[in-house]
Backbone as CSV, one residue per row, in Angstrom:
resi,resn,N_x,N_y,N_z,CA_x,CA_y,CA_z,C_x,C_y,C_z
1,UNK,70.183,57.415,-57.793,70.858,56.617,-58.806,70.517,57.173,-60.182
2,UNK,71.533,57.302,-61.336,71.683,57.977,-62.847,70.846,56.727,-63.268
3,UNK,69.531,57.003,-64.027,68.997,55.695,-64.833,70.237,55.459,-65.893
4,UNK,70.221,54.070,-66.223,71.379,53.692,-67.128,71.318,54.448,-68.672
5,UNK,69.955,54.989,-69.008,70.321,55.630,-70.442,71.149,56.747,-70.203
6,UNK,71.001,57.156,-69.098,71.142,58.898,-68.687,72.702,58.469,-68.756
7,UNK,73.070,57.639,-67.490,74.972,57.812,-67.685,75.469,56.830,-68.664
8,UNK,74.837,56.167,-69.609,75.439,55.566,-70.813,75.687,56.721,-71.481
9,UNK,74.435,58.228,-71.464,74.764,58.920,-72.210,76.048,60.076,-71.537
10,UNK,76.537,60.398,-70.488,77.020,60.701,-69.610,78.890,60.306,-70.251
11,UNK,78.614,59.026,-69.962,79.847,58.172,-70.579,80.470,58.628,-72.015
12,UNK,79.521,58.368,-72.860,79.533,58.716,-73.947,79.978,60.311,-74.560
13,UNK,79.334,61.026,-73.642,79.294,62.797,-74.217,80.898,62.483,-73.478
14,UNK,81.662,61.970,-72.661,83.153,62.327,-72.311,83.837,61.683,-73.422
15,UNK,83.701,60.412,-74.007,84.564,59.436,-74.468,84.352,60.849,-76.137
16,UNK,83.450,60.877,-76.625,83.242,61.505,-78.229,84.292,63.201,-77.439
17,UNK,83.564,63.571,-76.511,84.690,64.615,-76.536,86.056,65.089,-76.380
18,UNK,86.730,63.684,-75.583,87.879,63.459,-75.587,88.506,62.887,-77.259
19,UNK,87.901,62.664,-77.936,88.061,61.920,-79.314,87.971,62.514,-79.992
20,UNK,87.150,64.069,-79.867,87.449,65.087,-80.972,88.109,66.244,-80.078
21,UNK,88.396,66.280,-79.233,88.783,67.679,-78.350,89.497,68.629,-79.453
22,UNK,90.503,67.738,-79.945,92.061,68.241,-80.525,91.593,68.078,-81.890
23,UNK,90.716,67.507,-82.520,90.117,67.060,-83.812,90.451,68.367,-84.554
24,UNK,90.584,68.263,-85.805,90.568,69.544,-86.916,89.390,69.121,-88.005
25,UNK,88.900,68.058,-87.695,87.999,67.768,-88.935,86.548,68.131,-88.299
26,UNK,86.426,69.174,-89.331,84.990,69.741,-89.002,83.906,68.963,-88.924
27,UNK,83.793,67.728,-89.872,82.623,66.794,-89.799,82.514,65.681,-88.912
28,UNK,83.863,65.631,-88.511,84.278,64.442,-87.369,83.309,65.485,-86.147
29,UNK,83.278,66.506,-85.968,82.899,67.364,-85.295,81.676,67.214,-84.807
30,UNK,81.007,67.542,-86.393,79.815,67.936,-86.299,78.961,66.657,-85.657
31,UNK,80.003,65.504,-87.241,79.108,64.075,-86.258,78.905,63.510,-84.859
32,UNK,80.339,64.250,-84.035,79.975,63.943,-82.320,78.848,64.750,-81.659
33,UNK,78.810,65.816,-82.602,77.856,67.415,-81.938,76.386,66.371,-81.755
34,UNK,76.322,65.561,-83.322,74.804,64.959,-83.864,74.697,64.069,-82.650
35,UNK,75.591,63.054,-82.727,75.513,62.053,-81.989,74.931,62.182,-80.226
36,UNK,75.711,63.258,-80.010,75.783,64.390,-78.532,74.451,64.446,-77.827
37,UNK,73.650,65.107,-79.422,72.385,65.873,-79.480,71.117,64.525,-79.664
38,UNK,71.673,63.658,-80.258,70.635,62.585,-80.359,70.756,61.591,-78.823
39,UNK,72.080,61.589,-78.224,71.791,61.057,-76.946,70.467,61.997,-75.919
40,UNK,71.066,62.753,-76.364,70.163,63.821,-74.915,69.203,63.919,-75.213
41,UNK,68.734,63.690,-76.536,67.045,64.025,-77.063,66.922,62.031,-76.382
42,UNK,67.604,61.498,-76.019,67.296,60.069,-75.666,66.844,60.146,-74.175
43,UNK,68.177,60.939,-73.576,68.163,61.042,-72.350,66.846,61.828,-71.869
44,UNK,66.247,62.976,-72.654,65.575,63.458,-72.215,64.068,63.149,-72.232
45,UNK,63.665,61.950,-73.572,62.387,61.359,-73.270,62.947,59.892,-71.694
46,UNK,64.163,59.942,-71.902,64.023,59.015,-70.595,63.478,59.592,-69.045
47,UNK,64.011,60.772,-68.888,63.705,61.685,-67.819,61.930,61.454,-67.900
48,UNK,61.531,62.037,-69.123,59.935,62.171,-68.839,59.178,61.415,-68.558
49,UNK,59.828,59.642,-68.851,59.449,58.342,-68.748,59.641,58.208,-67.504
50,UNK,60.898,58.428,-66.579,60.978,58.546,-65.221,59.584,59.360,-64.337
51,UNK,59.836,60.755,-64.796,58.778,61.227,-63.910,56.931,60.208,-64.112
52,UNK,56.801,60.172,-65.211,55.903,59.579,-65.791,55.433,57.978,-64.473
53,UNK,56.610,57.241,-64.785,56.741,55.783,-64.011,56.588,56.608,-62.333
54,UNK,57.147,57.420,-62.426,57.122,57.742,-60.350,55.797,58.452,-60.040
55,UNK,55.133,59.141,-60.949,53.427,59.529,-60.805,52.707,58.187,-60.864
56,UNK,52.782,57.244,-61.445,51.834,55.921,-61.865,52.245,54.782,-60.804
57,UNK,53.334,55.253,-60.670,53.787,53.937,-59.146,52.811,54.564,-57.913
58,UNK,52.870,56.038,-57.617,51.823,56.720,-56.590,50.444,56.786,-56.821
59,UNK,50.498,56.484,-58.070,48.837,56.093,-58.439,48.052,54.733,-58.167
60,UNK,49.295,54.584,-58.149,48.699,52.536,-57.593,49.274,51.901,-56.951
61,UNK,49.975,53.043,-55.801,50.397,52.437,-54.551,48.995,52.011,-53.464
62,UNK,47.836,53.141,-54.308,46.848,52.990,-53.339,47.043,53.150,-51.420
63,UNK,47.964,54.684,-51.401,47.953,55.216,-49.612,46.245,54.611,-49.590
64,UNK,46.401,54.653,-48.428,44.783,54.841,-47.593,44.507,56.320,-47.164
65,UNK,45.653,57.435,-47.235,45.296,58.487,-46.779,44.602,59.183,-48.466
66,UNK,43.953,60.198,-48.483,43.669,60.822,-49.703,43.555,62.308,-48.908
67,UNK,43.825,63.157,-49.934,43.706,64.642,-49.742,42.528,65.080,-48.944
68,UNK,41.267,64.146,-49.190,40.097,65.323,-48.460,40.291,64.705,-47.103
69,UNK,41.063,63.309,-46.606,41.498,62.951,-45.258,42.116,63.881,-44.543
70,UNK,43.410,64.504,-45.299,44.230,65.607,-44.694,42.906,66.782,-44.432
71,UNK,42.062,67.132,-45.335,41.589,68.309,-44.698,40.059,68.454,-44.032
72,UNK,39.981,66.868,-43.855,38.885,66.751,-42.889,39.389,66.686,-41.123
73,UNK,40.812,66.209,-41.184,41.891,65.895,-39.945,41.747,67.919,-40.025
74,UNK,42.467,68.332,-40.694,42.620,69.937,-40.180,41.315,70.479,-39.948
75,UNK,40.083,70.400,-40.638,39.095,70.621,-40.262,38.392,70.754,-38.212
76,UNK,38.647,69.147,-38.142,38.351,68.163,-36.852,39.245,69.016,-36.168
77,UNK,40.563,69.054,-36.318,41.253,69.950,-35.069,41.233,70.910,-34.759
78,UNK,40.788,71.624,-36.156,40.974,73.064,-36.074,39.218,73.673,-35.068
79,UNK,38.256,72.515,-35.220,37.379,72.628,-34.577,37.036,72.076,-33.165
80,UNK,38.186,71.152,-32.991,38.230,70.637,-31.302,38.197,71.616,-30.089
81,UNK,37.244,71.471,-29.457,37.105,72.685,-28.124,37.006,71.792,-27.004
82,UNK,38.117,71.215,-25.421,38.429,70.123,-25.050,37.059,71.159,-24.492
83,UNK,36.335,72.225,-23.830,35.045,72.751,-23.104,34.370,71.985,-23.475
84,UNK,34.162,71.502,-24.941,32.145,70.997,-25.214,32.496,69.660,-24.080
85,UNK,33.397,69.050,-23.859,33.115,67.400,-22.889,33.593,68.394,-21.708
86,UNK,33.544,68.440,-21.285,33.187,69.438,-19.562,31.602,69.757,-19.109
87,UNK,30.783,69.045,-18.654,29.449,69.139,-17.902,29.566,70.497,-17.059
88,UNK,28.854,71.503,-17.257,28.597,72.629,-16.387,27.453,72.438,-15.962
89,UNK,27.096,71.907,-14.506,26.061,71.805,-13.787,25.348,73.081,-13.335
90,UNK,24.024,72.855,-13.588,23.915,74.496,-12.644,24.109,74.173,-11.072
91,UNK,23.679,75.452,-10.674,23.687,75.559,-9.091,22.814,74.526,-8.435
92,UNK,23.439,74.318,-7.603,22.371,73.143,-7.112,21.228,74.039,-5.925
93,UNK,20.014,73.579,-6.190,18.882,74.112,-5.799,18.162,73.837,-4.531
94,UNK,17.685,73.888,-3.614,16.642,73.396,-3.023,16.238,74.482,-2.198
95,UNK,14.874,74.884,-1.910,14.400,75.947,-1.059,13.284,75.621,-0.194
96,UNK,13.382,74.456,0.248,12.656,73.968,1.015,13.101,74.141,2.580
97,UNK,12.590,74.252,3.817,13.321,74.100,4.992,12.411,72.974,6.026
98,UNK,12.885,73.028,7.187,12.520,72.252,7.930,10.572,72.409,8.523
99,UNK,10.328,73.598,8.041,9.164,73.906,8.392,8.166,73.027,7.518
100,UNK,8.867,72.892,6.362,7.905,72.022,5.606,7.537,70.682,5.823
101,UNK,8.094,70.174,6.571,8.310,68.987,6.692,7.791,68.356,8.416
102,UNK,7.003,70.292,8.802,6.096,69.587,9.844,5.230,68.891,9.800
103,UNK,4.507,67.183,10.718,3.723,66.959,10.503,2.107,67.366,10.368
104,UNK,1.315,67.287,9.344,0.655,68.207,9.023,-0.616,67.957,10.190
105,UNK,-0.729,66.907,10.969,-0.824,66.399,11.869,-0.651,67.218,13.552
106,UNK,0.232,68.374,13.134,0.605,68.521,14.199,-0.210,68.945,15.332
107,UNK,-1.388,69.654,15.027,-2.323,70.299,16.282,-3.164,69.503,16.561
108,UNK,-3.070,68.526,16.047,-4.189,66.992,16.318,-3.728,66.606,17.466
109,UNK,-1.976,66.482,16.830,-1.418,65.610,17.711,-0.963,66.026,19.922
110,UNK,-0.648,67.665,19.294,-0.756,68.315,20.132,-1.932,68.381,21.423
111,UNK,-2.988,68.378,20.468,-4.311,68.459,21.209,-4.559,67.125,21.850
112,UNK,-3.799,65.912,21.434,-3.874,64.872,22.168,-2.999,64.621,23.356
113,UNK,-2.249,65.298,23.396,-0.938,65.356,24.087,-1.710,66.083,25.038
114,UNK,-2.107,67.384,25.047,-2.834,68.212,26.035,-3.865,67.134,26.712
115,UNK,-4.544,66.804,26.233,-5.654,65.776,26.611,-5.745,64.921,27.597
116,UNK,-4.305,64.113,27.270,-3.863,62.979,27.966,-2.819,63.337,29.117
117,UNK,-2.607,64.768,28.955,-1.838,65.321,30.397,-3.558,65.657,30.936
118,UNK,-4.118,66.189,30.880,-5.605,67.257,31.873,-5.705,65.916,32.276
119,UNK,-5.895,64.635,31.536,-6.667,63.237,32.348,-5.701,63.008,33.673
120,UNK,-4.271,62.644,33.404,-3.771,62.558,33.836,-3.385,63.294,35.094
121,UNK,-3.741,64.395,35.592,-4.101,65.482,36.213,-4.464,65.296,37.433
122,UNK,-6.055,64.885,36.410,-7.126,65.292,36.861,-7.569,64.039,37.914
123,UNK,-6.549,62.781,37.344,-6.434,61.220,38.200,-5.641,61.492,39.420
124,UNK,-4.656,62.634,39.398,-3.781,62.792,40.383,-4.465,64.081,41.248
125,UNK,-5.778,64.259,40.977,-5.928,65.284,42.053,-5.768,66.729,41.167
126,UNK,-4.919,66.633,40.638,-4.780,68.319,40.479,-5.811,69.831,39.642
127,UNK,-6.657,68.632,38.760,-7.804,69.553,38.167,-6.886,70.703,36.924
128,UNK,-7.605,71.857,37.518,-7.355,73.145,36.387,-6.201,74.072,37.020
129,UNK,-5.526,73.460,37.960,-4.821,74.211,39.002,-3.223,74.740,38.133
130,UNK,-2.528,75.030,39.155,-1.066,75.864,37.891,-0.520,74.722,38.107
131,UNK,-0.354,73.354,38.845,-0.147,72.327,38.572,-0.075,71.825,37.324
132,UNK,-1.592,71.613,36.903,-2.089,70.602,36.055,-1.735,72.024,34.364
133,UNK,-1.685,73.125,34.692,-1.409,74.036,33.643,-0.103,73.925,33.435
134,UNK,1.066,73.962,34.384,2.398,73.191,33.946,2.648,72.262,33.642
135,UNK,2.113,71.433,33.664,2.186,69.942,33.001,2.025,70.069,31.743
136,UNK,1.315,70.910,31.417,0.328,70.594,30.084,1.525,71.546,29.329
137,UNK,1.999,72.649,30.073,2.655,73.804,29.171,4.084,72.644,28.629
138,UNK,4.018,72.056,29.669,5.655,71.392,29.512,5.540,70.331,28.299
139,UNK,4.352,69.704,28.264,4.140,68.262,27.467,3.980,69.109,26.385
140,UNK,3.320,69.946,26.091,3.218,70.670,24.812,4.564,70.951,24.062
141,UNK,5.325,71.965,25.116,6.708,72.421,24.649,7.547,71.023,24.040
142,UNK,7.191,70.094,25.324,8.566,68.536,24.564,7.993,68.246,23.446
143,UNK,6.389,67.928,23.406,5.946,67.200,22.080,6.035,68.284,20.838
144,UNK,6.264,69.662,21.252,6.408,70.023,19.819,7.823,70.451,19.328
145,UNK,8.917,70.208,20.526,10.517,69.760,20.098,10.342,68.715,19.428
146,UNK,9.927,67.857,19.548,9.663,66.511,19.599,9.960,66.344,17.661
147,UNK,8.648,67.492,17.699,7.906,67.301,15.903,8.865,68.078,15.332
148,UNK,9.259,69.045,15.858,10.390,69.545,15.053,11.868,69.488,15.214
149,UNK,12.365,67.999,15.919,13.652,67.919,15.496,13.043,66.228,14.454
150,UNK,12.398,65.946,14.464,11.529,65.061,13.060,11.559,65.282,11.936
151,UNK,11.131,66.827,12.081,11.123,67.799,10.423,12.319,68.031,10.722
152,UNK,13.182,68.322,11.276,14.424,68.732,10.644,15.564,67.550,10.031
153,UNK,15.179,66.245,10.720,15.343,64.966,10.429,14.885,64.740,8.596
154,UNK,13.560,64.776,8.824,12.564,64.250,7.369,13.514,65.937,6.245
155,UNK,13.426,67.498,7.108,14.329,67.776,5.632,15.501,67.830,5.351
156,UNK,16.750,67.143,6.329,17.963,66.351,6.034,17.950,65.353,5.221
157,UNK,17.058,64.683,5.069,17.051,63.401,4.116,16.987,63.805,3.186
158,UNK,15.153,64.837,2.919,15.264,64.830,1.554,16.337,65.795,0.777
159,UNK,16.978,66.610,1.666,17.679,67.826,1.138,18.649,66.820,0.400
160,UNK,19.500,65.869,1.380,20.302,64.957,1.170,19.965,63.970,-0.429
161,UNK,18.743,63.322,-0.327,18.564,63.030,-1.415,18.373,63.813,-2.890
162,UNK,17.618,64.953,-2.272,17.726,65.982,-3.701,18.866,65.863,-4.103
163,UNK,19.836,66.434,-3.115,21.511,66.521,-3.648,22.248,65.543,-4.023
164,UNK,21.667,63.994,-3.830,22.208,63.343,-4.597,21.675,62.695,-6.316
165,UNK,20.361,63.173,-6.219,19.691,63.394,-7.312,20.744,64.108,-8.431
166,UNK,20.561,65.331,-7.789,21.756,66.094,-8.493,22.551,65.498,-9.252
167,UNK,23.751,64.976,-7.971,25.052,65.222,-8.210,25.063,63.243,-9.375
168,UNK,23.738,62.466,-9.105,23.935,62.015,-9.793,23.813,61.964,-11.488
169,UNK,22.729,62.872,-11.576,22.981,63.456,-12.706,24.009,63.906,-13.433
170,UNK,24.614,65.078,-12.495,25.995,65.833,-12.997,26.611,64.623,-13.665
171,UNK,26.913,63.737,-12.888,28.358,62.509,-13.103,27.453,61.940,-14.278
172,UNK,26.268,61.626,-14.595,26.096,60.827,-15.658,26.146,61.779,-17.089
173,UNK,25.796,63.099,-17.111,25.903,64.063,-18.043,27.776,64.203,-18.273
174,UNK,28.275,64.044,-17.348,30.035,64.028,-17.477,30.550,62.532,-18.172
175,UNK,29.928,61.548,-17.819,30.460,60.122,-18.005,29.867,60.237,-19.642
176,UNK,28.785,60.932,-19.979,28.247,60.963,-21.150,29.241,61.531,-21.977
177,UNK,29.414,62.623,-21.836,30.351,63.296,-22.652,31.700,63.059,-22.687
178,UNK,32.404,62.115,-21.452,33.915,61.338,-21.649,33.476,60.527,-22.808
179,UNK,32.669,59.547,-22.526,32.404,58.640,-23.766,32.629,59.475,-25.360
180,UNK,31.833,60.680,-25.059,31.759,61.564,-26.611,33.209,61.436,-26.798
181,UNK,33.494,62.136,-25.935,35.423,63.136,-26.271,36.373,61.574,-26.480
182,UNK,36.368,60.669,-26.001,37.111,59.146,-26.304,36.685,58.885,-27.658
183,UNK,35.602,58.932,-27.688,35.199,58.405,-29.335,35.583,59.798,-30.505
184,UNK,35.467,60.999,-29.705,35.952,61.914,-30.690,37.328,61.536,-31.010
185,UNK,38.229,61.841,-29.948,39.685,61.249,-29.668,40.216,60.284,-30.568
186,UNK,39.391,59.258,-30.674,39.572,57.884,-31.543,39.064,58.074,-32.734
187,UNK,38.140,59.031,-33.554,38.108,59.610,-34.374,39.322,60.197,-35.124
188,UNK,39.532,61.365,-34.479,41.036,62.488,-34.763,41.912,61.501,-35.050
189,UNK,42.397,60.694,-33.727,43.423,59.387,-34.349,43.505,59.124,-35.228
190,UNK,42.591,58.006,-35.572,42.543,57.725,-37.552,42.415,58.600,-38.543
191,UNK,41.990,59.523,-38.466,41.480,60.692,-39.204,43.087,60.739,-39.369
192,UNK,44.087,61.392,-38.227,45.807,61.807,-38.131,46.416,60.976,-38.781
193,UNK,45.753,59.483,-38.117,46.644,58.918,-39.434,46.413,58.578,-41.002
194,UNK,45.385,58.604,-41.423,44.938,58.723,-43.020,45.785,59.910,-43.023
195,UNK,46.082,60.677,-42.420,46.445,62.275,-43.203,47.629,62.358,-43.022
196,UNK,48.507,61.469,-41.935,49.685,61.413,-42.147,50.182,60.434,-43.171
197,UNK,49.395,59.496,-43.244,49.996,58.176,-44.614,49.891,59.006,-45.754
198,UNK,48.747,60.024,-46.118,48.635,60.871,-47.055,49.988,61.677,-47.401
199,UNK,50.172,62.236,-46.373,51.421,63.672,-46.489,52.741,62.284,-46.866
200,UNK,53.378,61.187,-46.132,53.831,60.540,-46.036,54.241,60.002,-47.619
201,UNK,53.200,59.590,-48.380,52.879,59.139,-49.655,53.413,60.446,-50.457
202,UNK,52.662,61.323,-50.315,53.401,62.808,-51.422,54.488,62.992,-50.932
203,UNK,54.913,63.069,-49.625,56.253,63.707,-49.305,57.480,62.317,-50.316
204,UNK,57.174,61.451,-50.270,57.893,60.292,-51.046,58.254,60.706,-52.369
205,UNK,56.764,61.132,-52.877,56.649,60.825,-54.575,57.357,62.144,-54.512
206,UNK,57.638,63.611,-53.960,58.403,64.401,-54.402,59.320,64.416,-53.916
207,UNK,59.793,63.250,-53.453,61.026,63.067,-52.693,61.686,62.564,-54.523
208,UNK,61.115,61.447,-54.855,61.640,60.891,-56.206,61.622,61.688,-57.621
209,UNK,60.797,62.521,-57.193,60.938,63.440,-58.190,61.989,64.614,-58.532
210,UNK,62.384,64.602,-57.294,63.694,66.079,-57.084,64.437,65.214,-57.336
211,UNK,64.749,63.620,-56.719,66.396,63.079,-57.046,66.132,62.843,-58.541
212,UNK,65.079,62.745,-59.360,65.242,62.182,-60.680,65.301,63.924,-61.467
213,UNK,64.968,64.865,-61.046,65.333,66.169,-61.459,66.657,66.290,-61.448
214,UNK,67.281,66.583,-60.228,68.566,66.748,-59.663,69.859,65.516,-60.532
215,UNK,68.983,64.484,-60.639,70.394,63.755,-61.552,69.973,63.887,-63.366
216,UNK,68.726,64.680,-63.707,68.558,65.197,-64.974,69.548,66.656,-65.309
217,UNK,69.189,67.163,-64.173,70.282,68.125,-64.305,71.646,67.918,-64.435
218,UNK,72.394,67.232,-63.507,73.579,66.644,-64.111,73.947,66.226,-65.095
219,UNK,73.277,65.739,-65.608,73.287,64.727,-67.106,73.392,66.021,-68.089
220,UNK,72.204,67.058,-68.210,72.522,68.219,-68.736,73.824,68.963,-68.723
221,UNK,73.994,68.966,-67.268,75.512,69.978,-67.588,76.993,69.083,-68.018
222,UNK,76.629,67.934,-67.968,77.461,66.834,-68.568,77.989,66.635,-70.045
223,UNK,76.207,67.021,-70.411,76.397,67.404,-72.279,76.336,67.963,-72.838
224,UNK,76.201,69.200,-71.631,77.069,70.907,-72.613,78.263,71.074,-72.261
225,UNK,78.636,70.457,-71.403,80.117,70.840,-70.983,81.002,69.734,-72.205
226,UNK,80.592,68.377,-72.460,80.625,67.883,-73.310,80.991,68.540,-75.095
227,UNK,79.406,68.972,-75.238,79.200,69.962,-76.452,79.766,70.868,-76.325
228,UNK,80.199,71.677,-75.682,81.015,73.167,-75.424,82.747,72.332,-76.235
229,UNK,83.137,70.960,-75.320,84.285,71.099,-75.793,84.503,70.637,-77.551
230,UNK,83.648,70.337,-78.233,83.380,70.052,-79.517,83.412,71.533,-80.621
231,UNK,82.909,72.968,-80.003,83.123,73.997,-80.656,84.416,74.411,-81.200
C-alpha cells in the first residue's frame, strides 16, 4: 500500500502537470516545478519515516528468537554426530572353563569313595582281588563324571551370569545415552525454533522494507515523469 503522503503526492505531480503541460508561462512553470520538488522533498522524509517506523516496530516486537539463537542452532547441528548415543560394548570376555570350577574337594572326596567301595568289598568277601579293584576303578570313574558334569554345571551358570552382567550393563550404558540424545533432540528443537522465529521476524521486516522501497520508487518515477512534462 502507497502511504497517503506518497500518492497525495502522486496525485498531485499528474493534476499540476496536466495544468501546465500546454502552459507558455514560464513562472506558472517554474511554480509547478517548486511545488513538484517540495512534494517529493515531503514524500521523501516520509519514506525515511517509513523505514524508520518498520525498524522500531521490529525492535519492539520483541521475537524470542535473537541472532546468537540462529547461530548457536547452526552451531548444535553442525556438531550433531547421531554415533556419540550408540554404546560400543567391548567384546564380551570370560576365560574361565569348566576345570575351574572343580570341587577343590575333589581327592578327598574321591578317596572316600575308594574307601567306602574296599569296605564294601571287603564285607562281601572279595578283599584286594580284581573284583574288589573293579569296583573301586568303576566308583572312581562315576564319582569323578559325577564332579565334572557339576563343574561344567557351576561354569554354565557363572559364564551365564557373567554374560548377563555384561549385557546388563551394555543396555544401561545405551538407555543412558537415549536419555542424552532425547534431551539433546529436545534441545535442537527449541534451539530450531528460536532460530526459526528469528529468521521469520527478519525475513518480515525485509519483507516491509522492499514493499516500502518498491512503492518509493514508484512515487519517484511518478515525479520525474511528472517534472519531465513541465520542461
Amino acid at each position: 500500500m502507497i502511504p497517503a503522503l506518497i500518492a497525495g503526492g502522486i496525485a498531485a505531480a499528474s493534476l499540476i502537470s496536466n495544468m501546465y503541460n500546454s502552459s507558455a508561462d514560464r513562472e506558472a512553470r517554474k511554480d509547478a516545478l517548486n511545488r513538484l520538488a517540495g512534494d517529493q522533498t515531503a514524500s521523501n522524509a516520509e519514506y525515511t519515516k517509513i523505514l524508520q517506523d518498520i525498524d522500531k516496530y521490529y525492535e519492539n516486537r520483541g521475537s524470542l528468537g535473537k541472532a546468537e539463537d540462529a547461530l548457536s542452532y547452526k552451531d548444535a547441528i553442525a556438531g550433531y554426530n547421531p554415533e556419540d548415543f550408540v554404546y560400543n560394548p567391548t567384546e564380551f570376555s570370560y576365560n574361565k572353563t569348566a576345570n575351574d570350577f572343580i570341587n577343590p574337594m575333589r581327592d578327598k572326596i574321591i578317596a572316600n569313595e575308594v574307601a567306602g567301595v574296599q569296605h564294601s568289598a571287603a564285607g562281601a568277601g572279595l578283599g584286594r582281588g580284581s573284583g574288589a579293584a573293579e569296583a573301586i576303578a568303576q566308583a572312581v570313574a562315576d564319582k569323578d563324571l559325577e564332579l565334572y558334569k557339576t563343574a561344567q554345571e557351576d561354569y554354565r551358570d557363572d559364564r551365564d551370569f557373567a554374560y548377563k552382567k555384561y549385557s546388563d550393563y551394555s543396555a544401561a550404558m545405551q538407555n543412558k545415552l537415549n536419555q542424552l540424545r532425547e534431551a539433546t533432540n529436545t534441545k535442537l528443537t527449541l534451539q530450531g525454533n528460536l532460530a526459526n522465529d528469528y529468521y521469520a521476524a527478519m525475513d518480515s521486516a525485509q519483507s516491509d522494507r522492499l514493499k516500502a522501497q518498491q512503492d518509493k520508487i514508484a512515487t519517484n518515477a511518478t515525479y520525474a515523469q511528472a517534472m519531465a512534462g513541465l520542461y
